[in-house]
C-alpha positions in Angstrom: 213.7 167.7 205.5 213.6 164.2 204.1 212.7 164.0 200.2 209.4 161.4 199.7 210.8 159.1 196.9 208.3 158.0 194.3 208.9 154.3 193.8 208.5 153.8 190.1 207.3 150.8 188.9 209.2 148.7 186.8 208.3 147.3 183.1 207.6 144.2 182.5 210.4 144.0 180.2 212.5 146.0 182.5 211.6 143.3 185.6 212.5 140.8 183.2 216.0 142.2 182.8 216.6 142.5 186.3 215.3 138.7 186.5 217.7 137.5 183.9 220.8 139.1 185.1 220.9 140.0 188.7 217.9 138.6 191.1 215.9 135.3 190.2 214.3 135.9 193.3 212.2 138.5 192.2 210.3 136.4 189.2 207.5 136.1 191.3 206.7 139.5 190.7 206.2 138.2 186.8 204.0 135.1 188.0 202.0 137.9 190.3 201.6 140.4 187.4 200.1 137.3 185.1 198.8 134.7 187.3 195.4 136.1 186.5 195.4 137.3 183.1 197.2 134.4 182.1 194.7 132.2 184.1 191.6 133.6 182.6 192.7 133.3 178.6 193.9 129.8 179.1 190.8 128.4 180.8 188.5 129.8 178.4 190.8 127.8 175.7 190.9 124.6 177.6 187.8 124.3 179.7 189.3 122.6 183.2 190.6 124.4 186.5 192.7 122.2 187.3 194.0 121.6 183.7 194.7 125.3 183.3 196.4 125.5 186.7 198.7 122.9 185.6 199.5 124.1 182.2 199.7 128.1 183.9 202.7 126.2 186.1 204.6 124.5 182.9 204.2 127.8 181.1 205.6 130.0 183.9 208.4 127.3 184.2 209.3 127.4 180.6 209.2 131.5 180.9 211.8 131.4 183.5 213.6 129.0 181.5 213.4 131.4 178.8 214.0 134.9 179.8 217.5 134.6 178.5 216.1 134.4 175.0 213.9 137.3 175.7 214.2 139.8 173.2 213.8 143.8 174.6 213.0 144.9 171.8 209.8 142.9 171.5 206.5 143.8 173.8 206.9 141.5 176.7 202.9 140.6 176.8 203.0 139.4 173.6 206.2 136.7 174.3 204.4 135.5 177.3 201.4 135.3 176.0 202.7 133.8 172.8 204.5 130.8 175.4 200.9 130.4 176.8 199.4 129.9 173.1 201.8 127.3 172.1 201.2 125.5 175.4 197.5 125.7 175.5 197.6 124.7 171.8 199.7 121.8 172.4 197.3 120.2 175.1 194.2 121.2 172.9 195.8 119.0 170.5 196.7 116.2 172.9 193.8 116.0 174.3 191.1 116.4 171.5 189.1 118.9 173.7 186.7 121.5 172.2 185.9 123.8 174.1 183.9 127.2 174.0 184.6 131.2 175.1 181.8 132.2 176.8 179.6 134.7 175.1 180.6 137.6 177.4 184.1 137.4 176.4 183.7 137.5 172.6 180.8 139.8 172.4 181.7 143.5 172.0 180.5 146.2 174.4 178.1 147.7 172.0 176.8 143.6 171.6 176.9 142.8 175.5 173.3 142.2 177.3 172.5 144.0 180.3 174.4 142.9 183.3 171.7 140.7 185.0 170.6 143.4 187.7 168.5 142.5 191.1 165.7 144.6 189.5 165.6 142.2 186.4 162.4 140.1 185.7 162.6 136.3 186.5 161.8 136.5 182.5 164.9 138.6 181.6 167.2 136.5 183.6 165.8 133.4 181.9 165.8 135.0 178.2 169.6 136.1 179.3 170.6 132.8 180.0 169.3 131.1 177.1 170.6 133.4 174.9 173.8 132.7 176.5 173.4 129.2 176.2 172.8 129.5 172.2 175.9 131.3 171.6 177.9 128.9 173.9 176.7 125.7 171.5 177.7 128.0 168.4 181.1 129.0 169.8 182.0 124.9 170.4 181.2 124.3 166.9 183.8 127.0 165.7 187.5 125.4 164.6 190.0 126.2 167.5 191.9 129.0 165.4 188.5 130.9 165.7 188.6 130.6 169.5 191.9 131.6 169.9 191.4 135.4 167.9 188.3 135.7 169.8 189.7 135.1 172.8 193.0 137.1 172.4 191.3 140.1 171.0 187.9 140.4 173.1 189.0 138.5 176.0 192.6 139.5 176.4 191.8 143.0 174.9 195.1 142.4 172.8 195.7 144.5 169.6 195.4 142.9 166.1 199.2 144.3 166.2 199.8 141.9 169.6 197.7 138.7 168.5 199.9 138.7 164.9 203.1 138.2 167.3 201.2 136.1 169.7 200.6 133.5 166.9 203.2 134.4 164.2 200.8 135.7 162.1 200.2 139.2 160.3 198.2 141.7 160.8 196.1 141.4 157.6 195.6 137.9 158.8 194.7 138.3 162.0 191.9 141.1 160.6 191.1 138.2 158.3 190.5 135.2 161.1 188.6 137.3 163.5 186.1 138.7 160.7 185.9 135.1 159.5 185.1 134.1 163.0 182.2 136.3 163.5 180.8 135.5 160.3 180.9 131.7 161.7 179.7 132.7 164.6 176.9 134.3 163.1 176.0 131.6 160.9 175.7 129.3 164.3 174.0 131.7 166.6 170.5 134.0 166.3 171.7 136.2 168.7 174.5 137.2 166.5 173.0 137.3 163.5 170.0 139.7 164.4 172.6 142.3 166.2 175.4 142.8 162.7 177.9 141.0 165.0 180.5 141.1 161.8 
């Protein structure tokens, strides 16, 4: 009678070992784990498909390049996502762009609208959208180190723990940036301001 063996799926730091020291051939299972995640953060940073899908190369380039300094110990997440930050700050910078996060990717659960349903009102869908187009003109006018908390902790669903090693801040700072940022947002947007958003 033949045992069934239960595959168990590696770590991302564990892959990354393997990687490092024994098959390079097997970093594609990296790029497959956070093509998508990766993807989404940087484009709500930067704005441009094709932009993002170029900078998403570079950074999984200068990963590879990398994984020998990769430290173990460390959450491996938070040192890619901390290689994406400093890329997608770097073109920010080069390129002068402001950009926005859409409103459904800062706003809490509790703060969401209603998913537009096929049962809505012509009305709500139009009130949904405008709303949404209000906080999109506040969110542009916030500085780029507002985006960027926004992004990582209600896009990226990352820890205030993860964000502080993501951008080489602490803790206390990053609870400081994001609470500034949704006072800021506040300020700029109705929607936010009526709902206790900070």
């Amino acid at each position: 009678m033949k045992k069934n063996k239960v595959k168990k799926e590696l770590t991302d730091g564990e892959l990354a070992e393997i990687v490092r020291n024994f098959d390079a051939e097997r970093y594609g299972e990296i790029m497959e784990r956070y093509q998508g995640k990766l993807f989404a953060y940087l484009y709500r940073l930067i704005g441009s498909r094709e932009e993002t899908q170029d900078i998403l190369q570079d950074i999984f380039i200068k990963v590879y390049k990398n994984l020998k300094s990769y430290d173990k110990t460390r959450k491996f997440s938070s040192w890619i996502y901390r290689i994406a930050h400093n890329e997608a700050v770097n073109h920010i910078k080069r390129k002068s762009l402001k950009r926005f996060i859409p409103w459904e990717d800062i706003a809490s659960t509790k703060d969401k609208l209603e998913m537009v349903s096929s049962e809505e009102s012509a009305d709500k869908a139009w009130l949904r959208k405008e709303i949404g187009r209000e906080v999109n003109m506040a969110m542009e006018k916030l500085p780029l180190k507002y985006r960027q908390v926004l992004a990582l902790r209600y896009y990226a669903d990352k820890s205030y723990q993860e964000i502080g090693k993501i951008l080489g801040k602490s803790v206390n700072t990053v609870g400081t940036l994001i609470s500034r940022a949704k006072k800021k947002l506040a300020q700029e947007s109705r929607y936010f301001r009526k709902r206790s958003f900070y």
